[in-house]
C-alpha positions in Angstrom: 2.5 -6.2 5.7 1.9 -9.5 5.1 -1.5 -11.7 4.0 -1.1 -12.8 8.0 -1.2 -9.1 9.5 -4.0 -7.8 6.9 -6.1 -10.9 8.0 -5.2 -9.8 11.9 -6.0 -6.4 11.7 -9.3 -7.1 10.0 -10.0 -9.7 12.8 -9.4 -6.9 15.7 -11.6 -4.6 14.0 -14.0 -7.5 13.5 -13.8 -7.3 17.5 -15.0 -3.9 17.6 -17.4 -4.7 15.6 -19.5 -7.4 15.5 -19.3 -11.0 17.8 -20.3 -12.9 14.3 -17.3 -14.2 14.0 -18.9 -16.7 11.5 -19.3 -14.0 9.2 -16.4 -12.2 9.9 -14.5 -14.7 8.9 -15.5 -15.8 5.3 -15.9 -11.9 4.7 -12.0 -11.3 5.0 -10.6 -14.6 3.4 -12.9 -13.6 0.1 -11.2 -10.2 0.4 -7.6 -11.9 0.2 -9.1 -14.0 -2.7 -10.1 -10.6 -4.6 -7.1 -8.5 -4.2 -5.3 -11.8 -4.9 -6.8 -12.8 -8.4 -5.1 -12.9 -11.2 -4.4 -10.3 -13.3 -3.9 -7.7 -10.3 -0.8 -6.1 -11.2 -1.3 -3.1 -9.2 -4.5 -3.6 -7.4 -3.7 -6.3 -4.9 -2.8 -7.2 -1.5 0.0 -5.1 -2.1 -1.6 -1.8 -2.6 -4.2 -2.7 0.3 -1.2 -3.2 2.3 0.0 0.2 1.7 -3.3 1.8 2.2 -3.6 0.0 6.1 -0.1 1.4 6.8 -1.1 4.4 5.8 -4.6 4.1 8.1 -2.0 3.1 10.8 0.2 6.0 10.3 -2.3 8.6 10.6 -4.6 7.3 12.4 -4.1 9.9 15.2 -5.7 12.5 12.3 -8.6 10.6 11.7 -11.7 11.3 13.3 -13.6 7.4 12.3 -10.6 4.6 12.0 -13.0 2.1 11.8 -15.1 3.2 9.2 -11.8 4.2 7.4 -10.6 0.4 7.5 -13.6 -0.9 6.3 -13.4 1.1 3.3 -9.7 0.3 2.7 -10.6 -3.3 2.9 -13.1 -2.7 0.5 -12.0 -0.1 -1.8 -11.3 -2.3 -4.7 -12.5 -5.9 -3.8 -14.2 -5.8 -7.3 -12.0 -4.6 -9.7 -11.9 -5.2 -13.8 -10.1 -3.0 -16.4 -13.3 -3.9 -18.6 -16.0 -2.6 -16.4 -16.6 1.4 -15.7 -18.7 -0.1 -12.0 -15.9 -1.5 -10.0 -16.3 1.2 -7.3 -20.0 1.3 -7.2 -20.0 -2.7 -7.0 -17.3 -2.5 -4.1 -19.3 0.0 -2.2 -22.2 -2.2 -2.4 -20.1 -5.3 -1.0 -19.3 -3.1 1.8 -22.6 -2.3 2.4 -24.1 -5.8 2.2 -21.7 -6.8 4.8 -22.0 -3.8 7.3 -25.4 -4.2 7.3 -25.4 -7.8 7.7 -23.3 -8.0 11.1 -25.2 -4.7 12.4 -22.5 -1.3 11.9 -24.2 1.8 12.7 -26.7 3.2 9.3 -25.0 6.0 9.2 -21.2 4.9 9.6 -22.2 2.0 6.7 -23.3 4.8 4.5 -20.5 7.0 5.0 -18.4 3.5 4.0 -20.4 3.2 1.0 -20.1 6.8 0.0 -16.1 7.0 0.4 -15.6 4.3 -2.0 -18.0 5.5 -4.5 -15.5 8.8 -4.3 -12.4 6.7 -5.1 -14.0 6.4 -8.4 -13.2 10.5 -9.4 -11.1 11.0 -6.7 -13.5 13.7 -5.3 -14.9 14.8 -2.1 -18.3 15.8 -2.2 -19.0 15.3 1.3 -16.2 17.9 2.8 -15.1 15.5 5.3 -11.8 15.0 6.3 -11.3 11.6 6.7 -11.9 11.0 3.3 -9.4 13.7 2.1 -7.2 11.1 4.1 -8.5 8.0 2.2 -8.5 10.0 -1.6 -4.9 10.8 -0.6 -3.7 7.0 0.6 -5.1 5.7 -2.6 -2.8 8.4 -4.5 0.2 7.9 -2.5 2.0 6.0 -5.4 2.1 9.2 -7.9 4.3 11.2 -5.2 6.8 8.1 -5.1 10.3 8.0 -6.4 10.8 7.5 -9.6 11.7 3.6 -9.9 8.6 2.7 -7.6 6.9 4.7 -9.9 7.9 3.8 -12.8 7.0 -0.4 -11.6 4.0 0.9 -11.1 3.0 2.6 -14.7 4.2 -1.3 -15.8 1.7 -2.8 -13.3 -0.9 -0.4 -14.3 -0.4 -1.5 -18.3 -0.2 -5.6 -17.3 -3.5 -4.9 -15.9 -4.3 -2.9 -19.0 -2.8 -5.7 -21.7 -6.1 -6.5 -23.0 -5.9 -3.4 -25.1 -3.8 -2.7 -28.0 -1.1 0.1 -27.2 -2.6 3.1 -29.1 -6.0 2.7 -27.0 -4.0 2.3 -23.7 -1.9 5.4 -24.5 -4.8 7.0 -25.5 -6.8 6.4 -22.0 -3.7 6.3 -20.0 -2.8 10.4 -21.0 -6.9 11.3 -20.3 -6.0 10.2 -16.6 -2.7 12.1 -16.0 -3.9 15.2 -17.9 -6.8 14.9 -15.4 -4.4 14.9 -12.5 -1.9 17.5 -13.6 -5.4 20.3 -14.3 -6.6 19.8 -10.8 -5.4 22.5 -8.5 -4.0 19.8 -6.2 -3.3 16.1 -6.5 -3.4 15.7 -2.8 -6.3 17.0 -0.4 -4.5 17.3 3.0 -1.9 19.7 3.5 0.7 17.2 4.7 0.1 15.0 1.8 0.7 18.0 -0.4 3.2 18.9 1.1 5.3 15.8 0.8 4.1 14.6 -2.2 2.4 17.1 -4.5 5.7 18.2 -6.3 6.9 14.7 -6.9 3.8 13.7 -8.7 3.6 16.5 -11.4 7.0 15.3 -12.0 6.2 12.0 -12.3 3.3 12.2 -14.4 4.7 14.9 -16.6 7.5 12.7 -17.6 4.9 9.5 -18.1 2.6 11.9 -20.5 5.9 13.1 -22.1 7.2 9.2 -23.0 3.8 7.8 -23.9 
């Protein structure tokens, strides 16, 4: 998907929405600008691109698309290795702008609270959409091993501020994290197609780090 077609889609659910197109707007071309800063390796247009397909492809599944998208878009506007808030600040974002072109309380909350959860990668709330959400933002440990071995060198260019003994050192807190929960994935078709392929990836990044 290119910067075109994530611009689009954000403009048709924009329609849905709200008519303040003058907000609207500005809202989506300082989302490109985020996910397009330097230093996103991993964390870009790219991966927000993934996660919209992903919206797309299930979207017969999901109960609330629209609130869904807006958390994609939002996920990880803010993002820096050196700050332990990004989610919290992203879900705030989210919440600023809901609010400000009028989206339902309760659907901004619901926003808010799924990108808070992308911080642990946990579902407090029980609902399914956000098993779906946790899952898209995962998709990349279930991938073959090339794509997935790009992405542990995205993940450490995004990481090069710290010395290699401090990366390793954070980097095997997070897959042995992952490999002791009783799934990776929440949905069952996730799991299904995925599940295996990630222990096997992440066991063999742990073993070379």
């Amino acid at each position: 998907m290119q910067i075109d077609e994530i611009k689009n889609y954000w403009m048709l659910l924009s329609e849905r929405s709200t008519a303040d197109y003058n907000t609207s707007g500005p809202a989506i071309d300082r989302i490109i600008r985020q996910y397009g800063a330097s230093g996103r390796y991993y964390h870009n247009t790219g991966h927000l691109s993934d996660l919209i397909c992903f919206q797309q492809q299930y979207a017969p599944m999901i109960m609330d698309n629209d609130s869904m998208i807006y958390a994609i878009y939002f996920h990880d506007l803010i993002y820096r290795v050196t700050r332990k808030d990004n989610e919290l600040k992203s879900a705030e974002e989210a919440a600023a702008y809901l609010t400000k072109i009028g989206y339902p309380e309760d659907k901004t909350q619901k926003v808010y609270r799924f990108i808070l959860a992308t911080a642990g990668h946990q579902n407090p709330l029980a609902d399914p959409d956000l098993d779906f959400l946790l899952d898209f933002d995962l998709h990349i440990l279930g991938a073959l091993p090339d794509r997935y071995d790009a992405y542990t060198k995205q993940i450490r260019k995004e990481f090069d501020i710290y010395p290699g003994f401090m990366y390793r050192r954070g980097r095997k807190r997070v897959l042995q994290h992952f490999l002791a929960q009783p799934g990776i994935y929440r949905t069952s078709i996730f799991r299904e197609k995925y599940e295996l392929k990630a222990r096997e990836n992440l066991e063999r990044e742990l073993e070379s780090l």
